[in-house]
C-alpha positions in Angstrom: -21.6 -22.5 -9.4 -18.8 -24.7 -10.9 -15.4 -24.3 -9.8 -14.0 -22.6 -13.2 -16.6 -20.1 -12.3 -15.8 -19.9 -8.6 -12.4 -19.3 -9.8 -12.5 -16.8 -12.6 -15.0 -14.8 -10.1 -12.4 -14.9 -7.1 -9.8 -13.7 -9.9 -11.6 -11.2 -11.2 -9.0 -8.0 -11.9 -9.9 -5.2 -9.9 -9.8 -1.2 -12.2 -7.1 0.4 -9.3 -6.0 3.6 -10.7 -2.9 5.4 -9.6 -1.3 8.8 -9.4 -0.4 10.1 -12.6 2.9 11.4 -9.6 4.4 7.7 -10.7 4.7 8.8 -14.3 6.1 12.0 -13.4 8.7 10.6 -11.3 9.9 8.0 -14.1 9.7 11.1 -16.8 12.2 13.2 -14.7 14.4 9.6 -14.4 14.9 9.3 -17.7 15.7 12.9 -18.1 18.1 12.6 -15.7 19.9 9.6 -17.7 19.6 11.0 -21.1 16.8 9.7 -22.5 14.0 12.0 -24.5 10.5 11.8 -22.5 8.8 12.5 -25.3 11.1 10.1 -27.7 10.0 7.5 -24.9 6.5 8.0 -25.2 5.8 7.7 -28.9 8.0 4.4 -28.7 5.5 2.8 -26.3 2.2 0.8 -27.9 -0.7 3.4 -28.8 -2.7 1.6 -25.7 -0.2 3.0 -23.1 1.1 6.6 -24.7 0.7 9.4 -22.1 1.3 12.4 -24.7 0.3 15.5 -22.5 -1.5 14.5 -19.3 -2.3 16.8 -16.1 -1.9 15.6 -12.5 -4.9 13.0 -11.8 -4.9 9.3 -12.2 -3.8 6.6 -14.2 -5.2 3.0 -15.0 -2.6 1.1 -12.3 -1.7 -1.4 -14.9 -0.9 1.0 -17.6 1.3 3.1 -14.8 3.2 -0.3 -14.3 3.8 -1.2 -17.9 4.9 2.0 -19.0 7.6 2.0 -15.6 8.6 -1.6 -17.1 9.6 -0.7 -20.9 11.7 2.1 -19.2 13.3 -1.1 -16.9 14.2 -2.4 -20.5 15.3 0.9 -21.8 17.9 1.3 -19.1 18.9 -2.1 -18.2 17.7 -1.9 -14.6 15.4 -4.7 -13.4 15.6 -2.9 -10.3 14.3 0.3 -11.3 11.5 0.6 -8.1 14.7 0.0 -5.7 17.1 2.4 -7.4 15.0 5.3 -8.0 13.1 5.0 -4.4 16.9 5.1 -3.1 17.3 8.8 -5.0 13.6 10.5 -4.8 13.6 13.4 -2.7 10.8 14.5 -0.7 10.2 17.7 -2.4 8.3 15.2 -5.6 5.4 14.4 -3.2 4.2 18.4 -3.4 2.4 19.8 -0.7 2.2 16.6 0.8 6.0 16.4 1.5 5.6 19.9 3.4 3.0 17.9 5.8 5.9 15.2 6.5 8.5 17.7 7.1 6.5 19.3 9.7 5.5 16.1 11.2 6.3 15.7 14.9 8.1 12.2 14.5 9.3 9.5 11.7 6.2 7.5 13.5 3.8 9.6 12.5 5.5 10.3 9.2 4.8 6.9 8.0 1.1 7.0 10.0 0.5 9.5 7.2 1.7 7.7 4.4 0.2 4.9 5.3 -3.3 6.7 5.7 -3.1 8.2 2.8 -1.7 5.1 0.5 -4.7 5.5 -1.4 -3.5 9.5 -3.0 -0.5 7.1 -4.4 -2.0 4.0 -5.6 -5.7 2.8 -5.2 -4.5 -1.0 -4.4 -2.0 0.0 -1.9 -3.4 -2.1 1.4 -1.9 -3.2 4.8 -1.1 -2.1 8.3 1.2 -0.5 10.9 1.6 -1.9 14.1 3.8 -2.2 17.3 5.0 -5.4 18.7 7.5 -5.8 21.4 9.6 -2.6 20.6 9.8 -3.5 16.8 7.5 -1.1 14.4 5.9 -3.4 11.5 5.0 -1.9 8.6 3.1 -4.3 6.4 2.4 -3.6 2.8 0.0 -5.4 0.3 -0.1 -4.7 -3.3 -3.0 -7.5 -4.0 -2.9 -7.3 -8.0 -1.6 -10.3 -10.7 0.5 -8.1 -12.5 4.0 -9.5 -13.3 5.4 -6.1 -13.1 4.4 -5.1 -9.1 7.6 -6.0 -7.8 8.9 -2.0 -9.1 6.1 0.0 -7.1 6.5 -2.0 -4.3 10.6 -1.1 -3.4 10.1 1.5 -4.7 7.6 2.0 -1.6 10.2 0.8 0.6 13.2 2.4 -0.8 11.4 5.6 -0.7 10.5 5.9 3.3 13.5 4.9 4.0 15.4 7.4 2.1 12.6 10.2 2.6 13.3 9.1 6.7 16.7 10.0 6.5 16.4 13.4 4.6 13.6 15.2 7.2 15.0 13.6 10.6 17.3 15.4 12.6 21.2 15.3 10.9 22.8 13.7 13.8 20.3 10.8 13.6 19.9 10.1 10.0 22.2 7.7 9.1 20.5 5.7 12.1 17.1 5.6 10.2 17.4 2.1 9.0 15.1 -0.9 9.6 16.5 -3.8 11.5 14.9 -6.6 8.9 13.1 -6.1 5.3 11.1 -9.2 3.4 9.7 -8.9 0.1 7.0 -11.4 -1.6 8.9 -11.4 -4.8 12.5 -12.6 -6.5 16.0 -10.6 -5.8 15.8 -7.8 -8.7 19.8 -7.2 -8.6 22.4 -8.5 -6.5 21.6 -8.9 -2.7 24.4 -6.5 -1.6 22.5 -3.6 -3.4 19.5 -4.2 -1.0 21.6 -4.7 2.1 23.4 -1.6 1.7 20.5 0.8 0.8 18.5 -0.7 3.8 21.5 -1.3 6.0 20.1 -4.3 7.5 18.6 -8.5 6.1 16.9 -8.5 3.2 14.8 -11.4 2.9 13.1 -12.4 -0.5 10.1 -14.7 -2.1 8.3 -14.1 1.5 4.7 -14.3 2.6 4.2 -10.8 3.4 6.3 -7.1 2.2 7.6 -5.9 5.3 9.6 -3.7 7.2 10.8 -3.8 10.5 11.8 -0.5 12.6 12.8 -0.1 16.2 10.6 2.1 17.7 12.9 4.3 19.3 14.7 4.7 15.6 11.1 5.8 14.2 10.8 8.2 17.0 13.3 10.2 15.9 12.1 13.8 15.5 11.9 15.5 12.3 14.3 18.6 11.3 12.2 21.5 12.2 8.3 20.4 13.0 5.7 23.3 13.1 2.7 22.2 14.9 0.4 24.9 12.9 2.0 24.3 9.6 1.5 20.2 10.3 -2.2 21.4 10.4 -2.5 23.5 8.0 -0.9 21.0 5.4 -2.8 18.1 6.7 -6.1 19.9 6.2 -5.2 20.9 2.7 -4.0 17.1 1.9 -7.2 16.1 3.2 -9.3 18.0 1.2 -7.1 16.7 -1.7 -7.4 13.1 -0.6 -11.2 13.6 -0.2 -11.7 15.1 -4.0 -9.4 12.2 -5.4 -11.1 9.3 -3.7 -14.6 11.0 -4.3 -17.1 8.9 -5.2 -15.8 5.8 -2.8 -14.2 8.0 0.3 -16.3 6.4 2.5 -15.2 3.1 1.6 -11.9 4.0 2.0 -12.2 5.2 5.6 -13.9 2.8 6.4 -11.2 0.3 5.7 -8.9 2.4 7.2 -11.1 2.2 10.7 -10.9 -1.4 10.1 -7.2 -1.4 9.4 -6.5 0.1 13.0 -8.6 -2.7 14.5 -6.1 -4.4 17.3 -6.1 -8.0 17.7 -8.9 -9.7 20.4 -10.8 -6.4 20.0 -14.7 -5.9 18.5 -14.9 -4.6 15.4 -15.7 -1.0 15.2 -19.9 -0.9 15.0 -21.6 0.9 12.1 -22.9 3.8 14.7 -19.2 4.3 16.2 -17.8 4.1 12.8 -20.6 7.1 11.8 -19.4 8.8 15.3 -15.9 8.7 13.8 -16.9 10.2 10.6 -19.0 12.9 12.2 -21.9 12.1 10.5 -25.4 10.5 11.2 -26.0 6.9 11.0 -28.4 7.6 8.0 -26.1 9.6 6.5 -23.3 7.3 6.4 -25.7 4.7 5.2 -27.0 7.0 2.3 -23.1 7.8 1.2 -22.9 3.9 0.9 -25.8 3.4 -1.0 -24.6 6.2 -3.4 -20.8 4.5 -3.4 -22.5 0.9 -4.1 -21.9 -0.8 -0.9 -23.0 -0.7 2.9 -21.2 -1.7 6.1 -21.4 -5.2 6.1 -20.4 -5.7 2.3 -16.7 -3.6 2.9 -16.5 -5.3 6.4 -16.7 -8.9 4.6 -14.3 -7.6 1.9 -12.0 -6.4 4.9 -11.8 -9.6 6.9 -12.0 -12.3 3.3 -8.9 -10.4 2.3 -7.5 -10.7 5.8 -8.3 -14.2 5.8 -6.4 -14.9 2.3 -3.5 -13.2 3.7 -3.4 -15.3 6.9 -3.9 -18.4 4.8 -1.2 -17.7 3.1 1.0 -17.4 5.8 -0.1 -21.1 6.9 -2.0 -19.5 10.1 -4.1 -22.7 11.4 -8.0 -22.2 10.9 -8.5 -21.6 14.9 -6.2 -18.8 14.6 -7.7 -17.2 11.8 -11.3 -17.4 13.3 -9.8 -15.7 16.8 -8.2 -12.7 15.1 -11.0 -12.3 13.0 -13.7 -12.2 15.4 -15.8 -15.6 14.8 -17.2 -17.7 17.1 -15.0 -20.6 16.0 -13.4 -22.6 12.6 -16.7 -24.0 11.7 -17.8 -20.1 11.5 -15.0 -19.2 9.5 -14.9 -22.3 6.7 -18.7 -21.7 5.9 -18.0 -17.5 5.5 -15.2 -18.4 3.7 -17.0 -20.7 1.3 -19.7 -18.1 0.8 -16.9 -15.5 0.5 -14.7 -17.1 -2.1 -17.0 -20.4 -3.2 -13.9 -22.0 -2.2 -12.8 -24.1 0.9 -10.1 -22.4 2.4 -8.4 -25.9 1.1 -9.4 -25.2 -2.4 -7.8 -21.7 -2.2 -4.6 -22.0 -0.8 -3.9 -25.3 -3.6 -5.4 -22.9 -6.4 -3.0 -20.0 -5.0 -0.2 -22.3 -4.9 -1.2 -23.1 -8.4 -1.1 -20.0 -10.0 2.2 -19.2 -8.3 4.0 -22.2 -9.6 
């Protein structure tokens, strides 16, 4: 294979789809400043008019064009940050009623987190505690020069949405200690300081926040153990028909996802025990998704190992956390992976970023 094709193959563009909830929230926006829905939509190109659409999904890069021309309409680069700062809970439907009735912040954000996917089919990344300090990593792995608005408005949102359900005396403590984005300031630093009350670092390696554990642990308003339940099951069954016909891919990355460091990964009978299924029946619902064990594990770890590259992790580093037996392991999967030394990749990524 030559290296144009090895490239235009690692580069391929992925068919996400997302919430149709993001076009929602940007049609009651410009409501809210004056501006005609309706007027809006018959301005934009044929290719990315909405006209009268139901709740479902929306081709990801269509979502994130149309949130851009309304950017341009009202002069706000920072459109993710601003209206993240302002969305109340109440526009994520019954899934805000499982939040509310969550027992914690923590496991507020486990559940947003698990179910990124509802929101935004490329959402990846992981939650993790490390010396007292919650992490909250967030990948939005797609080319599109217009990312940068779903991903603050990520961030804005969970911190805002922490605020409105934890208990009144300790909300205007919910604030992260440190926040880093992969991509340029969209307004003036101050903006982002004040919203997330703490350093807001920009043109990173990763999106991250960072929240003290004992801030996240803040209980919510008014929890209800039964009504946490009862909501969860009914998101679940939500989450389940919207992910339909790849669930199983999905969980299984999330499995992965909650691997810790220096640990086996999870085996193809345990991951079928976790399930609650037979070992033949999980590998008949990955046969009928297009995929098997092995082929999402090897997607799990090669995008694992693109994003340690990237953050300059040394080879034997990358071959520990990801369970090889050692570099030379790692550079030949790699090759196979991407048809690209890890070399090759990082000066073609480097490339491609200016």
């Amino acid at each position: 294979m030559s290296v144009f094709h090895m490239i235009s193959h690692l580069c391929a563009p992925m068919n996400y789809k997302s919430s149709t909830l993001y076009i929602d929230i940007i049609k009651q926006y410009l409501q809210l400043n004056g501006v005609d829905f309706v007027e809006f939509d018959r301005s934009l190109p044929s290719a990315l008019q909405i006209g009268d659409y139901s709740f479902g999904k929306i081709d990801l890069n269509q979502s994130l064009d149309i949130w851009h021309k309304a950017s341009i309409d009202l002069s706000d680069p920072a459109l993710g940050l601003h209206i993240g700062s302002q969305l109340h809970f109440s526009q994520y439907g019954i899934f805000s009623y499982a939040l509310m009735n969550s027992p914690n912040l923590f496991e507020a954000l486990q559940l947003i987190h698990s179910y990124r996917y509802m929101l935004n089919e490329s959402f990846e990344g992981s939650l993790y505690v490390d010396d007292g300090i919650v992490n909250y990593v967030f990948e939005f792995p797609i080319e599109h020069p217009y990312h940068y608005y779903f991903t603050e408005l990520h961030f804005a949102s969970i911190i805002n949405l922490g605020r409105e359900i934890s208990v009144r005396e300790l909300s205007q403590k919910v604030s992260p200690i440190e926040v880093s984005f992969t991509h340029s300031s969209m307004t003036v630093p101050a903006e982002y300081q004040t919203l997330f009350n703490c350093d807001v670092h920009f043109n990173q390696p990763q999106n991250i926040l960072k929240i003290p554990l004992d801030i996240i642990l803040t209980p919510t308003q008014n929890p209800d153990s039964s009504l946490y339940q009862f909501f969860l099951r009914n998101v679940n069954k939500i989450y389940n028909d919207n992910l339909n016909p790849s669930i199983v891919t999905h969980q299984l990355y999330q499995l992965f996802s909650m691997r810790e460091q220096d640990s086996a990964w999870i085996s193809q009978a345990e991951v079928a025990k976790k399930l609650n299924v037979s070992l033949s029946t999980l590998k008949r619902k990955l046969r009928i998704e297009g995929s098997s064990y092995q082929i999402i594990l090897d997607g799990f770890r090669y995008k694992e190992a693109k994003r340690l590259l990237e953050q300059n992790a040394g080879l034997e580093d990358i071959s520990h956390q990801l369970g090889f037996s050692g570099s030379a392991s790692f550079r030949r999967t790699f090759k196979r992976w991407s048809g690209l030394t890890a070399t090759e990749f990082l000066s073609y990524r480097r490339k491609i970023r200016g």
